[in-house]
VOVEXMI-582223 format. One record per residue: residue number from 1; residue in three letters; z, y, x of N, C-alpha, C in turn. Coordinates in nm, 3 decimals. Each point is the difference from the previous one (the first is absolute). Layout:
# VOVEXMI-582223
<NUM,ALA,<Z,Y,X>,<Z,Y,X>,<Z,Y,X>>
...
# end
This chain:
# VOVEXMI-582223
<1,UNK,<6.032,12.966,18.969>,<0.122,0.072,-0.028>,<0.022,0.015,-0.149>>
<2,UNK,<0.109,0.023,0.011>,<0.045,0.031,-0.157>,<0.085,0.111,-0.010>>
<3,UNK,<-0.006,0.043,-0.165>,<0.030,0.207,-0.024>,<0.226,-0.105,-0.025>>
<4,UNK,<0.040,0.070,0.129>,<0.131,0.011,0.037>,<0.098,0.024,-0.159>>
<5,UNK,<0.059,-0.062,-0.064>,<0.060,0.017,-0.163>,<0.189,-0.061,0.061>>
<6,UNK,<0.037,0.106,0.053>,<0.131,-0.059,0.067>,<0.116,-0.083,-0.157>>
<7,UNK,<-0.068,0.111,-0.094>,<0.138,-0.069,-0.137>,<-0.071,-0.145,0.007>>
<8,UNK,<-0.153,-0.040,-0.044>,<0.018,-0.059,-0.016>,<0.005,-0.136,0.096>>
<9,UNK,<-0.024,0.016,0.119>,<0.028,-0.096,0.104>,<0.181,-0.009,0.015>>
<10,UNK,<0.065,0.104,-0.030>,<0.135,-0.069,0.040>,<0.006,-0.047,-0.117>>
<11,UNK,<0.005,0.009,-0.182>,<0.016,-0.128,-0.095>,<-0.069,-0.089,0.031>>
<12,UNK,<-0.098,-0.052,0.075>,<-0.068,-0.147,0.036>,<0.097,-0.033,0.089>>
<13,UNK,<0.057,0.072,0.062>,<0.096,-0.072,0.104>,<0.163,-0.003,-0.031>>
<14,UNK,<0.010,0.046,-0.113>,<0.149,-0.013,-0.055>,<0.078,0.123,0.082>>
<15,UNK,<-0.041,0.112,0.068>,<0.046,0.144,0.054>,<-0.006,0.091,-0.084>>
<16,UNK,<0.044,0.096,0.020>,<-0.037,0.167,-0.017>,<-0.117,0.042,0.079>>
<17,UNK,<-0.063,0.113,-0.031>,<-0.121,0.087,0.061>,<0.031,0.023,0.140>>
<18,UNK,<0.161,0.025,0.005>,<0.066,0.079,0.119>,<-0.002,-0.116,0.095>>
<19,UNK,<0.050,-0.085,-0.032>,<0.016,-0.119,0.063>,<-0.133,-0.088,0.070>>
<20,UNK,<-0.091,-0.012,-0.096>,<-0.146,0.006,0.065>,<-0.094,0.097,0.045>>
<21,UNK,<0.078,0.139,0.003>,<-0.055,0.080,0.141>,<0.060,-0.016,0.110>>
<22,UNK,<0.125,-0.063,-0.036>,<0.038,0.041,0.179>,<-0.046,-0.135,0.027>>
<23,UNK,<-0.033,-0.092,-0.035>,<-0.031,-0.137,0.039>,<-0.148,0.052,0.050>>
<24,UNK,<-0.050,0.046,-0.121>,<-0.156,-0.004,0.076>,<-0.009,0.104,0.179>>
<25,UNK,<0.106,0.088,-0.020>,<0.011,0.111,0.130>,<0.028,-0.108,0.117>>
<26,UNK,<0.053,-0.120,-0.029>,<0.055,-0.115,0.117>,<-0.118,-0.030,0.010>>
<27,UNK,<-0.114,-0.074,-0.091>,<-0.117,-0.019,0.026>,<-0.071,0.073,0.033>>
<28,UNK,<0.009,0.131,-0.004>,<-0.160,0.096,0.066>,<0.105,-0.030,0.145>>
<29,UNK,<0.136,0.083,0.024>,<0.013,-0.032,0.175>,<-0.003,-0.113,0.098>>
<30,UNK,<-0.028,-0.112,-0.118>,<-0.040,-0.130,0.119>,<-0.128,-0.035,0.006>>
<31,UNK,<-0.096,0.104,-0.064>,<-0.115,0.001,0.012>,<-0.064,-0.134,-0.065>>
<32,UNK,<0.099,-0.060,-0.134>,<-0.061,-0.087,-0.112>,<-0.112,0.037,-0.029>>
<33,UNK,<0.043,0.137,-0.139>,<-0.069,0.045,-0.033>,<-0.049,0.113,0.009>>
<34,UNK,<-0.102,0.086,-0.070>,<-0.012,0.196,0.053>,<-0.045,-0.017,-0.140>>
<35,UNK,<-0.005,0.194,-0.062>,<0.011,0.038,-0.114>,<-0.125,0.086,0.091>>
<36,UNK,<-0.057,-0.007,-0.092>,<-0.146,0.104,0.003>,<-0.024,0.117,-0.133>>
<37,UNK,<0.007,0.140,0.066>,<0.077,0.073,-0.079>,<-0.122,0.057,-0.102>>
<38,UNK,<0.004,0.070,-0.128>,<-0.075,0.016,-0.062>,<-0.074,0.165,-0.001>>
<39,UNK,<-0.113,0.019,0.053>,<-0.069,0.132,0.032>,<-0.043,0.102,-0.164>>
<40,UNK,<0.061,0.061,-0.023>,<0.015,0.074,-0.119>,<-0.012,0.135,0.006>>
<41,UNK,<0.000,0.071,0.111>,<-0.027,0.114,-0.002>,<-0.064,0.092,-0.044>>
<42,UNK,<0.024,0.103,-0.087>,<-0.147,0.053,-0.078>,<-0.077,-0.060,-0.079>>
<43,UNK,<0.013,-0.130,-0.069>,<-0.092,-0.091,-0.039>,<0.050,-0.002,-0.181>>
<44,UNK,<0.057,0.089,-0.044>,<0.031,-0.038,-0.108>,<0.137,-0.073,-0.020>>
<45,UNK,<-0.015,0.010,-0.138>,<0.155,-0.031,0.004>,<0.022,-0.167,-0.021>>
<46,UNK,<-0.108,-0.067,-0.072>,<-0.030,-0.115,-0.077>,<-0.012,-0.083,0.120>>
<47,UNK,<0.088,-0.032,0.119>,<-0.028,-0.069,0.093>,<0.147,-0.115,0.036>>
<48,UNK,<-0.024,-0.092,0.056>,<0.056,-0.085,-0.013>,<0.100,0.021,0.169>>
<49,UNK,<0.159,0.038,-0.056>,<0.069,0.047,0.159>,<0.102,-0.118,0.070>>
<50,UNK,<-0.041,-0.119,-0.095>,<0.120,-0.128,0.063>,<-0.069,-0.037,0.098>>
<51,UNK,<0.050,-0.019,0.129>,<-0.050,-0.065,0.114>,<-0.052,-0.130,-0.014>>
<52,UNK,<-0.112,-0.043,0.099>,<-0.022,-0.146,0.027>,<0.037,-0.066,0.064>>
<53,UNK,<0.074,-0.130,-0.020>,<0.053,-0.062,0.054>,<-0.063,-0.102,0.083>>
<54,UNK,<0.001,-0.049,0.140>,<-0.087,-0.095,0.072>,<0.070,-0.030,0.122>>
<55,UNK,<-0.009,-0.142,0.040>,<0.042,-0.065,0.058>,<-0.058,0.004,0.149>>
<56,UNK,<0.080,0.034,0.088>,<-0.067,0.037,0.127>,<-0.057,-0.134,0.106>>
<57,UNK,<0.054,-0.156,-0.069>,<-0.030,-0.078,0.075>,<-0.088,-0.107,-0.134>>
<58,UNK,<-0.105,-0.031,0.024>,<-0.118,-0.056,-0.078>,<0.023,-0.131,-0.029>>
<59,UNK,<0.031,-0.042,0.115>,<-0.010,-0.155,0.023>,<0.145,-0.058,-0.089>>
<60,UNK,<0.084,0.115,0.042>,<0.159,0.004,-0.076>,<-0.032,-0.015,-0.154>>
<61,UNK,<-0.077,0.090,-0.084>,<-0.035,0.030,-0.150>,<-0.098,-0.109,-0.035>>
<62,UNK,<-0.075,-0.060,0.075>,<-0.027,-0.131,-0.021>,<0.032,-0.141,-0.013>>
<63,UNK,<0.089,0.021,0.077>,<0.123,-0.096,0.026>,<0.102,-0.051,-0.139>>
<64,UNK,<0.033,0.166,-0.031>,<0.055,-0.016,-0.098>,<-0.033,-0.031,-0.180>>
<65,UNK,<-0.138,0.053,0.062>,<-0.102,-0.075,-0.124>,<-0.020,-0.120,-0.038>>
<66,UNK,<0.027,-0.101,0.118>,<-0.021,-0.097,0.015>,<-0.148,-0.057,0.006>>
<67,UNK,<-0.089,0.123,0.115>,<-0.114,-0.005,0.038>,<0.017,-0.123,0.171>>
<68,UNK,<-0.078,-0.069,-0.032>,<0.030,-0.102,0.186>,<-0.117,0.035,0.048>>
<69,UNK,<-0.111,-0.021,-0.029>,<-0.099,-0.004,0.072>,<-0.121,0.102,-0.037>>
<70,UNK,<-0.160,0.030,0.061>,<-0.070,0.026,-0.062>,<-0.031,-0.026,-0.133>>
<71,UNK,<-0.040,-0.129,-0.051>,<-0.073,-0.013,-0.078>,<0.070,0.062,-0.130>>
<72,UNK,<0.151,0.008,0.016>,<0.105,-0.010,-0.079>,<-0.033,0.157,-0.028>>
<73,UNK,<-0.029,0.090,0.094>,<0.012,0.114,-0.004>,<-0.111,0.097,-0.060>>
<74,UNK,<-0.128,-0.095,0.051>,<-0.108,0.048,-0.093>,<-0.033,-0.023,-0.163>>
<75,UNK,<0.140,-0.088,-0.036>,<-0.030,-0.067,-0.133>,<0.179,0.123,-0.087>>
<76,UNK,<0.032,0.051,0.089>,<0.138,0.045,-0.027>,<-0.021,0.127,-0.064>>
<77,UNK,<0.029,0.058,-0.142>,<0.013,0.130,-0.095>,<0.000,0.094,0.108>>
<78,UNK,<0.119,-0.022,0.102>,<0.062,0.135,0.055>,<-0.073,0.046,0.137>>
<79,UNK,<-0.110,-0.109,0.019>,<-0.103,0.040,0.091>,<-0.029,0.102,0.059>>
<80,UNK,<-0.066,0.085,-0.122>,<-0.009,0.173,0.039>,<0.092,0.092,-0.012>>
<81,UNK,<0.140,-0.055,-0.018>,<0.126,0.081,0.033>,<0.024,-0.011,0.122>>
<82,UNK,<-0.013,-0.123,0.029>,<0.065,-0.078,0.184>,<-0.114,0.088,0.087>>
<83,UNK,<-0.132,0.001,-0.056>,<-0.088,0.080,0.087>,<0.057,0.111,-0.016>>
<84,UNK,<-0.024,0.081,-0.066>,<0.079,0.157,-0.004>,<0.128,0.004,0.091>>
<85,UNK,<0.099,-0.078,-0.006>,<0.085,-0.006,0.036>,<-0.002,0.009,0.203>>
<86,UNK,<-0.092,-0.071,-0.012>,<-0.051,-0.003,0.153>,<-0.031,0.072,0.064>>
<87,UNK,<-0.089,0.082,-0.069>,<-0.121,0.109,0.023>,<0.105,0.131,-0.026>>
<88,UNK,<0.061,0.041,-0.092>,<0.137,0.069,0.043>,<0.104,-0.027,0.096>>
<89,UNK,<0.037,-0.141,0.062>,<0.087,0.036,0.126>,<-0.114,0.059,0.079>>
<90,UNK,<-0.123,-0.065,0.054>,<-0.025,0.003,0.062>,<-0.032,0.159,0.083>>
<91,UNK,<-0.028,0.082,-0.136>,<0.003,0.157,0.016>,<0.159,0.026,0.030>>
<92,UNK,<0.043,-0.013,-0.012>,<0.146,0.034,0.039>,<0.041,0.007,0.133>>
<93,UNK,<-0.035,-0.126,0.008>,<0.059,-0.057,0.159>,<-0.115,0.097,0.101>>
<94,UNK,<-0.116,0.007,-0.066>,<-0.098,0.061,0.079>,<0.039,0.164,0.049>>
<95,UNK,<0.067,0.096,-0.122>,<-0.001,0.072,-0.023>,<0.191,0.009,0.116>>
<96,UNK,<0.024,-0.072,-0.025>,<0.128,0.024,0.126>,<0.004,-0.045,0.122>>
<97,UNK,<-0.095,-0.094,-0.014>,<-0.027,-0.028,0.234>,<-0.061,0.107,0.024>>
<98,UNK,<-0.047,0.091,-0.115>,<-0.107,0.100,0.115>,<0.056,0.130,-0.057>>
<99,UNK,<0.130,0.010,-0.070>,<0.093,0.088,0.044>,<-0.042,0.185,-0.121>>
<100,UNK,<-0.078,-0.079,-0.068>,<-0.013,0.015,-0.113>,<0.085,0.036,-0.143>>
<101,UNK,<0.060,0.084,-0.044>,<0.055,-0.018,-0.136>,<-0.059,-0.075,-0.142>>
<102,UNK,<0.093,-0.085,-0.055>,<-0.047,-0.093,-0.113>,<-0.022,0.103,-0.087>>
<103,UNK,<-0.129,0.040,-0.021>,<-0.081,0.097,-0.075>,<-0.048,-0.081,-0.102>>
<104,UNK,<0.048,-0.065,-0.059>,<-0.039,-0.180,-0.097>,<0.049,0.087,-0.150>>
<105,UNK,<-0.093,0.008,-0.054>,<0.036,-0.040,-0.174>,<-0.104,-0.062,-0.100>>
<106,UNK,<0.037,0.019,-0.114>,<-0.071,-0.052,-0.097>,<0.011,0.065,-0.114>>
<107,UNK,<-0.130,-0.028,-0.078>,<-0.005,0.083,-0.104>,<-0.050,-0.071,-0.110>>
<108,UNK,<0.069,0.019,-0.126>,<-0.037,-0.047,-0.106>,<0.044,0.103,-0.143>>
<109,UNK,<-0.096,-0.022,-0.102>,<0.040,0.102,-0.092>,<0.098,-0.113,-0.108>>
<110,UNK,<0.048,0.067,-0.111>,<0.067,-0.076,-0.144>,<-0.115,-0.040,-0.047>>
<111,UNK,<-0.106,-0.076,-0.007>,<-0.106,-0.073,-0.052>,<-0.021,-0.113,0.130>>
<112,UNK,<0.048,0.037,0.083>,<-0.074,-0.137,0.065>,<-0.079,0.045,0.103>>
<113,UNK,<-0.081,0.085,0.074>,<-0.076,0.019,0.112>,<0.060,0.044,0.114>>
<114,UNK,<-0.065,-0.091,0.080>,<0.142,0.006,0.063>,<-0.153,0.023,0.171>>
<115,UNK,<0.118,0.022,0.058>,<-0.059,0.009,0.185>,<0.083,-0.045,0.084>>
<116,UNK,<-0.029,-0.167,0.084>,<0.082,-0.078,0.032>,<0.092,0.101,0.162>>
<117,UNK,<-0.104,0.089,0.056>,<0.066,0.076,0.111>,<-0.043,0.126,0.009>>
<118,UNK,<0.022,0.113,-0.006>,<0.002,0.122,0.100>,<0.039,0.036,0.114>>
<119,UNK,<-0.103,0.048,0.060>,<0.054,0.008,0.138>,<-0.009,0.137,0.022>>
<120,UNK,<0.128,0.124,0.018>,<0.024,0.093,-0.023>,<-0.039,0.016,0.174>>
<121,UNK,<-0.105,0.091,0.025>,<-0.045,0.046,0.130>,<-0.064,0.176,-0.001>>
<122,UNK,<-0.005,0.005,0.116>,<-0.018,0.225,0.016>,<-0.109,-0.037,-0.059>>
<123,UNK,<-0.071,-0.090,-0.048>,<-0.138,0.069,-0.043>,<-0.007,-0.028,-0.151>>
<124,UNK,<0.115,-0.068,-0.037>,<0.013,-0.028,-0.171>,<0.005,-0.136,0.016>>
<125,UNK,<0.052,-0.053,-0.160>,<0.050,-0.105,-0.026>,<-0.150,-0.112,-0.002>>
<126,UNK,<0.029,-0.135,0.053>,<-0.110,-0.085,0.030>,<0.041,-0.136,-0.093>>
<127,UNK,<-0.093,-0.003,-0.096>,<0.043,-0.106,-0.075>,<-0.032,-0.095,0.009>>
<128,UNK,<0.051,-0.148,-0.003>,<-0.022,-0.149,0.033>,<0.037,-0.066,-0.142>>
<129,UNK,<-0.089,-0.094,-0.019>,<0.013,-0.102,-0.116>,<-0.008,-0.154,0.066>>
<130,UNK,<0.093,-0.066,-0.036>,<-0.015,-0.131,0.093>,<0.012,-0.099,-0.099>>
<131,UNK,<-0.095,-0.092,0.048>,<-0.046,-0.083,-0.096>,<-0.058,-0.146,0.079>>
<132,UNK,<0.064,-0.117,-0.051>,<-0.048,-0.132,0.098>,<-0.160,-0.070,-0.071>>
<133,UNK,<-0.021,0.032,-0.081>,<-0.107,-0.113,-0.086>,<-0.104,-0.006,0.089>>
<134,UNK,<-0.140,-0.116,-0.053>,<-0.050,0.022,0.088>,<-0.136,0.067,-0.005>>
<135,UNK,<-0.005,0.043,-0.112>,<-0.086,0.103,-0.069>,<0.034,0.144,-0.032>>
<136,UNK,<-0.098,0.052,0.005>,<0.056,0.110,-0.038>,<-0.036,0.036,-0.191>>
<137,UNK,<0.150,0.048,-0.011>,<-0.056,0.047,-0.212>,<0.013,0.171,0.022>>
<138,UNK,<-0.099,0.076,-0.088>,<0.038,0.115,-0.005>,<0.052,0.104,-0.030>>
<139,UNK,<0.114,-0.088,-0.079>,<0.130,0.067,-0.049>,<0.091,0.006,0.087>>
<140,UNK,<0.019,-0.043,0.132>,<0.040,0.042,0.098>,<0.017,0.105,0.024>>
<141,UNK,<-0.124,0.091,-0.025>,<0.061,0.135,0.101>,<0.014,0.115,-0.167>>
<142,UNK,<0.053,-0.078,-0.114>,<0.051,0.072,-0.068>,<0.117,0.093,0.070>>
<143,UNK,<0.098,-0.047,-0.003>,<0.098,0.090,0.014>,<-0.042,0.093,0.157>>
<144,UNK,<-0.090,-0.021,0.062>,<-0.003,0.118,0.104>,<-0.075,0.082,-0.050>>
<145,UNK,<-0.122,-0.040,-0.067>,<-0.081,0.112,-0.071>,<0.135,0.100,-0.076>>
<146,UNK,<0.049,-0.078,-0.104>,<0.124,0.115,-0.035>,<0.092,0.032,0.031>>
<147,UNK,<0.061,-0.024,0.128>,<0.067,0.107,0.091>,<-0.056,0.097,0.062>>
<148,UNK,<-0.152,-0.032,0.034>,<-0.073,0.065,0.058>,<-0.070,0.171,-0.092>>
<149,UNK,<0.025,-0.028,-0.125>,<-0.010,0.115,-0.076>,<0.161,0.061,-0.030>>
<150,UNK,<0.136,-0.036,0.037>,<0.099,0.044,-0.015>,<0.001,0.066,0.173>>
<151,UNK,<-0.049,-0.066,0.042>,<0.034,0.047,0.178>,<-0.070,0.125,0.039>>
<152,UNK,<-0.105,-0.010,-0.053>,<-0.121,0.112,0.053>,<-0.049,-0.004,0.162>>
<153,UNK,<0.062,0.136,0.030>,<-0.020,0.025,0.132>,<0.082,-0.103,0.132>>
<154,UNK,<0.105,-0.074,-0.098>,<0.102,0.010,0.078>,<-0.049,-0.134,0.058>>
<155,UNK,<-0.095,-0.081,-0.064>,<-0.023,-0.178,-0.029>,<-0.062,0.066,0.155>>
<156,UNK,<-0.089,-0.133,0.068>,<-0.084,0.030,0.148>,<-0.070,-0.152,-0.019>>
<157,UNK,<-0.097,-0.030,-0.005>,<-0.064,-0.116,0.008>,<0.053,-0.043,0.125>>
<158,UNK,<-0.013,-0.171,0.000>,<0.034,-0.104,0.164>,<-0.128,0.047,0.062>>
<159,UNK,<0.009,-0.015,0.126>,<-0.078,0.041,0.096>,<-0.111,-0.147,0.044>>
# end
């Protein structure tokens, strides 16, 4: 996903701001795309509130990448976006067959640390970092370690 910048997506497209919201509102109701909203609550002020933008069909954002096949895909920049991208419908869709509210955000501060999902539940917010490589590095769980000191009580380790 990417942090939602409506001015400047409608000048890439020769629109107004206004004009590429209501376009993008045609795309969230045909279920193109979904905006994944940004969890800020209490967290300070230094936090980042433009939505993320992500494409609800994978194979679609690949497509348009001009990704065809595997090999293409494991060799492709946007790799671990298309994963994210996945791994966010996939909570989505999960989170509405079973009747669920999209309790989905994300968190990132004005420096950069960011937390690819929250999952806002009665027992506190559950944080997810999603990541395709095939190693693990341990700057990874930077940005949860530091949400995790902005969150306090509120963070809940995965089960």
């Amino acid at each position: 996903g990417q942090l939602l910048n409506l001015a400047s997506l409608g000048a890439d497209c020769g629109i107004t701001s206004v004009t590429a919201k209501q376009w993008l509102s045609v795309l969230e109701a045909s279920y193109i795309v979904t905006l994944l909203k940004p969890h800020h609550r209490n967290f300070g002020k230094r936090l980042v509130k433009a939505p993320k933008l992500y494409f609800c069909d994978v194979g679609l954002a690949a497509w348009l990448l001009g990704i065809r096949d595997a090999a293409a895909l494991d060799a492709h920049a946007a790799r671990g976006a298309l994963f994210e991208t996945h791994v966010i419908s996939e909570l989505m869709k999960q989170r509405l067959n079973a009747g669920l509210p999209l309790d989905l955000y994300f968190w990132r501060d004005n420096v950069g640390h960011e937390v690819d999902v929250l999952i806002d539940t009665a027992q506190g917010l559950q944080a997810l970092e999603i990541k395709s490589g095939s190693t693990f590095a341990s700057d990874w769980t930077d940005g949860l370690k530091k949400w995790q000191k902005f969150a306090g009580d509120e963070s809940i380790l995965p089960s």
